[in-house]
N, CA, C and O of each residue as an XYZ file, in Angstrom:
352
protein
N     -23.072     10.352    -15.252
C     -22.632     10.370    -16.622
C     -22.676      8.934    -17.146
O     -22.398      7.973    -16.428
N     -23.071      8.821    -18.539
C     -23.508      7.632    -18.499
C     -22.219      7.234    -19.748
O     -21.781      7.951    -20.648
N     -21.942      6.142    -19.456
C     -20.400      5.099    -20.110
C     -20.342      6.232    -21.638
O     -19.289      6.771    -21.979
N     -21.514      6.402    -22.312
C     -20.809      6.726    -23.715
C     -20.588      8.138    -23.546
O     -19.768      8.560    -24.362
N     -21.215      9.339    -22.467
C     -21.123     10.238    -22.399
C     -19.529     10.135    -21.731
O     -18.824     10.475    -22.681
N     -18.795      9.894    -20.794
C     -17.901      9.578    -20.593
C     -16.844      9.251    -21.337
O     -15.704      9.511    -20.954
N     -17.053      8.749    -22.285
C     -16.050      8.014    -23.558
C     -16.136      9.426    -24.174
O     -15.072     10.035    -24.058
N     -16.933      9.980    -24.680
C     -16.719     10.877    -25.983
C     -16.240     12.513    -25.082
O     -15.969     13.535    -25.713
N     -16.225     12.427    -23.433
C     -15.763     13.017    -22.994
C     -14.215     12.979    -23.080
O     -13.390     13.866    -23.296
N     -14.104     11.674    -22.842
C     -12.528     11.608    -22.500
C     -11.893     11.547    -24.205
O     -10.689     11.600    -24.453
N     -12.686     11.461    -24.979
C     -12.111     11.308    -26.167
C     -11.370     13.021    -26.913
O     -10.535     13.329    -27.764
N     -12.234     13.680    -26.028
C     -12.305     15.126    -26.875
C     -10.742     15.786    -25.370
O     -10.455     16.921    -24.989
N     -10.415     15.011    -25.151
C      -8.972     15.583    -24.062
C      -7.770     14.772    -24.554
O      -7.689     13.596    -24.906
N      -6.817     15.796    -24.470
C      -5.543     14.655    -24.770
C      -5.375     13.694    -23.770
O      -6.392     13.643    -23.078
N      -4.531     12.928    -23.417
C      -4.342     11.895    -22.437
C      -3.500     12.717    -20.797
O      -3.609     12.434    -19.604
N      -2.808     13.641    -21.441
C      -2.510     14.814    -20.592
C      -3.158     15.514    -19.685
O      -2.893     15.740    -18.504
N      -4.349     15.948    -20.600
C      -5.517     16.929    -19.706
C      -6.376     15.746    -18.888
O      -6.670     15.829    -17.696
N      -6.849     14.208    -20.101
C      -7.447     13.499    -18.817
C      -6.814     13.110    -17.194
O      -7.378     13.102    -16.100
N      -5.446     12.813    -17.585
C      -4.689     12.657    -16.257
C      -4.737     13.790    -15.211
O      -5.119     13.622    -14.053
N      -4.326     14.928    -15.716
C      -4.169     15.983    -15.046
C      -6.124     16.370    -14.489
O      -6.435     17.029    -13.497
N      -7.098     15.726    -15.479
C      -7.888     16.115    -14.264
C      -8.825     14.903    -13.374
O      -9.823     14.991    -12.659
N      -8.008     13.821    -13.789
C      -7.885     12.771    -12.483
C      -7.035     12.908    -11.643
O      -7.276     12.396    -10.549
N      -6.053     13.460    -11.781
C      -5.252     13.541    -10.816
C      -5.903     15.200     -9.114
O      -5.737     15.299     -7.899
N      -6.385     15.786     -9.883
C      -7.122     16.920     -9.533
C      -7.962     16.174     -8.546
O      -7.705     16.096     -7.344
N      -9.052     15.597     -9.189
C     -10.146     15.195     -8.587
C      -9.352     14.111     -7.665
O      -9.635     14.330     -6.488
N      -8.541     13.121     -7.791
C      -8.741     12.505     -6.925
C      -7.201     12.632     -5.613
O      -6.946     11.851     -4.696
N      -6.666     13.535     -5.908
C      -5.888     14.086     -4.890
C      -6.769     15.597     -4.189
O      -6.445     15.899     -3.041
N      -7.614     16.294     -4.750
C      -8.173     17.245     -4.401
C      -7.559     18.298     -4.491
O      -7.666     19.071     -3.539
N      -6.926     18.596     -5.355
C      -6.247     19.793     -5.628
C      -6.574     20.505     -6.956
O      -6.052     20.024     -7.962
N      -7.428     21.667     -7.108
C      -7.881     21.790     -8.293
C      -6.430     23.176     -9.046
O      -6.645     23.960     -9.970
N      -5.242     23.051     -8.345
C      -4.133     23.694     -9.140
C      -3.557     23.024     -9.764
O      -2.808     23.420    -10.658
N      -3.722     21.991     -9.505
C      -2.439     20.628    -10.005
C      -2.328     20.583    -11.441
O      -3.325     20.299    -12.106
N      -1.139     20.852    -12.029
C      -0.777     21.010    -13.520
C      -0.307     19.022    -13.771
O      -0.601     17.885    -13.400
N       0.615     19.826    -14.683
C       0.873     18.410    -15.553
C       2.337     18.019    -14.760
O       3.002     16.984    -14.787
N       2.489     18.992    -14.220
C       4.180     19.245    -14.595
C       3.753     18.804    -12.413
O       4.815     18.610    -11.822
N       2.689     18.703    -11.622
C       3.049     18.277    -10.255
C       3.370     16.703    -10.034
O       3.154     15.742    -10.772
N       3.736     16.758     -9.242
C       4.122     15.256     -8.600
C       3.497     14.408     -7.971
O       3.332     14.866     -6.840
N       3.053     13.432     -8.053
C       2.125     12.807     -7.085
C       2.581     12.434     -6.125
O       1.719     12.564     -5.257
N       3.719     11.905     -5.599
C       4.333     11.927     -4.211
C       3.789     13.407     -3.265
O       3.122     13.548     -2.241
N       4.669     14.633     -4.499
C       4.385     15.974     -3.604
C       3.037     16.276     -3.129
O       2.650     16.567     -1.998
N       2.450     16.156     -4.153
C       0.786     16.274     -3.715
C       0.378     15.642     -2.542
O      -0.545     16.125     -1.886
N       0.826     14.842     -2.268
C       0.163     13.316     -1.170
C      -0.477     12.341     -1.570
O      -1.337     11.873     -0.825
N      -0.278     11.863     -2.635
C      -0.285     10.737     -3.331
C      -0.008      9.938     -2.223
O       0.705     10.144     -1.241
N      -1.202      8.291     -2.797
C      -0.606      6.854     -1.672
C      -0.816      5.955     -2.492
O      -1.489      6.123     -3.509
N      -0.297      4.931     -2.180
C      -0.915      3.772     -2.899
C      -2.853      4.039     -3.176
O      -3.537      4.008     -4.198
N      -3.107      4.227     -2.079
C      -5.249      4.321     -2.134
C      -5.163      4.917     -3.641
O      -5.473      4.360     -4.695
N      -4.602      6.337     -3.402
C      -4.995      7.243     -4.691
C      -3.976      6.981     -5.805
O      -3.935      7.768     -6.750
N      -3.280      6.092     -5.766
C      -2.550      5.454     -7.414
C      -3.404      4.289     -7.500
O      -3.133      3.634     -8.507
N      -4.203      3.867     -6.906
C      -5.120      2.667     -7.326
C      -6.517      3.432     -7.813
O      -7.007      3.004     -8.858
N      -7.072      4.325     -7.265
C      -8.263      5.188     -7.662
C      -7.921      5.958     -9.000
O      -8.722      6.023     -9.932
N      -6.261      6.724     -9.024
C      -6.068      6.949    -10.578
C      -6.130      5.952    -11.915
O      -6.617      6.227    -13.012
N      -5.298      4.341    -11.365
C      -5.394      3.747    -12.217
C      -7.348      3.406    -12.606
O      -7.788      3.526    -13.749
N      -7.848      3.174    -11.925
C      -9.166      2.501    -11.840
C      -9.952      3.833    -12.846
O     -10.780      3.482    -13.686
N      -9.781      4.607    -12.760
C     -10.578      5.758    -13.522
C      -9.739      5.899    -14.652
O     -10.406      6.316    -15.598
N      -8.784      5.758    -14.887
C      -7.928      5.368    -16.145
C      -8.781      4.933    -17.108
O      -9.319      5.374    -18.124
N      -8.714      3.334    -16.098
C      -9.115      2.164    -17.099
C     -10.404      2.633    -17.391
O     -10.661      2.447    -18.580
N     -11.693      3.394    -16.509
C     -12.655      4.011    -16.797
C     -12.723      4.288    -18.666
O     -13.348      3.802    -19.609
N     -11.645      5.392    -18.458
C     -12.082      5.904    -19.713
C     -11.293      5.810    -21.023
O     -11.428      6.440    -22.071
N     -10.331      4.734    -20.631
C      -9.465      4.265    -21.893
C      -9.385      3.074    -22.207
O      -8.604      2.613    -23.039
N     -10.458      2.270    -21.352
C     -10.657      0.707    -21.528
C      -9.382     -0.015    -21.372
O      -9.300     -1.239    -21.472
N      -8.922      0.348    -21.257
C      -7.717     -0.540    -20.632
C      -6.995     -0.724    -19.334
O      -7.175      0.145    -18.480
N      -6.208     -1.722    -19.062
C      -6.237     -1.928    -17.828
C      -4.939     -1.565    -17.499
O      -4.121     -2.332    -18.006
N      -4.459     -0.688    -16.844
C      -3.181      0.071    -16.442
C      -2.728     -0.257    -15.089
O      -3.461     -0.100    -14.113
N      -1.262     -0.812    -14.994
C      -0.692     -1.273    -13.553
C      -0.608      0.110    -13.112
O      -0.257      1.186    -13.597
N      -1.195     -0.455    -11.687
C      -0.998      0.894    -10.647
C       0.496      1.468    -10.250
O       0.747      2.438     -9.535
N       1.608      0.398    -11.067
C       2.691      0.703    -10.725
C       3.783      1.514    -11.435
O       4.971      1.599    -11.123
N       2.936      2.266    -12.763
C       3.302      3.074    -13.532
C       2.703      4.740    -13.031
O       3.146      5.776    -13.525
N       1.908      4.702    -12.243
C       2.075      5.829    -10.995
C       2.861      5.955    -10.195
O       2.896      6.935     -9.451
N       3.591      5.096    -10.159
C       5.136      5.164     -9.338
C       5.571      5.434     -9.797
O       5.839      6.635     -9.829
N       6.140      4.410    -10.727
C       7.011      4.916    -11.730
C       7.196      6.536    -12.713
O       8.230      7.139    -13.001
N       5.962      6.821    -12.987
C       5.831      8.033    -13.727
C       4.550      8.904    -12.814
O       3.322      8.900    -12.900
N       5.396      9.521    -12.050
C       4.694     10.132    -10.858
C       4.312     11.449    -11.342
O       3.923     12.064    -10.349
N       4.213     12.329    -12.570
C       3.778     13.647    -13.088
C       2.577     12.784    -13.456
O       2.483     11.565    -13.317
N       1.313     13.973    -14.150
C       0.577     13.222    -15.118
C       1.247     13.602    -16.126
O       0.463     13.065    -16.909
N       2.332     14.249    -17.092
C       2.654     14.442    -18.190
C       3.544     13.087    -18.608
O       3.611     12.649    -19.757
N       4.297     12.441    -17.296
C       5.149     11.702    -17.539
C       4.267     10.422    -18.035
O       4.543      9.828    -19.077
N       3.003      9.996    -17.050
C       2.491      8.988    -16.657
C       1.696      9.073    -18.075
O       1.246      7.969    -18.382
N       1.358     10.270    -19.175
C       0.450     10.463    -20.315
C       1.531      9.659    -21.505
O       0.950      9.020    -22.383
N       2.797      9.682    -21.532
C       3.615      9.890    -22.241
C       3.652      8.287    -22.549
O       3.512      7.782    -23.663
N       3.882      7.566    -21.259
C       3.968      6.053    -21.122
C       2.563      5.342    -21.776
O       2.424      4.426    -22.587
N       1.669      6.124    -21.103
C      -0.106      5.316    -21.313
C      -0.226      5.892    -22.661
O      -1.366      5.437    -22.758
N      -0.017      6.646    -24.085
C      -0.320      7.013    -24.858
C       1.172      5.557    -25.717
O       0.926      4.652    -26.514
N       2.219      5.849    -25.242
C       2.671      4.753    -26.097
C       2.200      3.064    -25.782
O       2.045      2.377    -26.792
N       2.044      2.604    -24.854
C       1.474      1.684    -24.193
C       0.167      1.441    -24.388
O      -0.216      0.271    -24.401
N      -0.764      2.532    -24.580
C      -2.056      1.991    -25.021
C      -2.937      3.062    -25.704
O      -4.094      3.345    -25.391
N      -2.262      3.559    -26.600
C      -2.315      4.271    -27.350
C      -3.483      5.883    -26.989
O      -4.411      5.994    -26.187
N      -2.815      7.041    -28.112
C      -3.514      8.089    -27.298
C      -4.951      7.776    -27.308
O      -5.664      6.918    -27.827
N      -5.151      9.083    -26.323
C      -6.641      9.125    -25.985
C      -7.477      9.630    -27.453
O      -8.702      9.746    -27.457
């Protein structure tokens, strides 16, 4: 997928659905709602650094990996990154 196909992908998802399907892909769980946990899932540091990094992918910005701690849902973690760097 090439950078602008990507952008106008992530543009057409709320910041919700993009999380929730990074969080999918890169925990491997294709049930995972908004409302799972990334601890519960098996979340590690590896895969809160691979979420942030695909973040920044598609919202150009650069997001501490430590707001995956902190906001361990993707609904929670959408809520912070949409006021913080505005929605998707």
């Amino acid at each position: 997928m090439t950078s602008n196909t990507a952008t106008a992908a992530a543009t057409s998802l709320t910041t919700v659905d993009l999380l929730v399907g990074i969080f999918q892909d890169v925990l491997g769980l294709p049930d995972l709602t908004e409302d799972t946990d990334f601890y519960e899932a098996g979340g590690d540091s590896l895969t809160a650094f691979q979420i942030t990094g695909r973040l920044q992918e598609a919202l150009g910005a650069d997001v501490p990996v430590s707001l995956v701690f902190a906001y361990p849902t993707p609904f929670d973690l959408a809520e912070v990154v949409d006021a913080d760097y505005g929605a998707v």
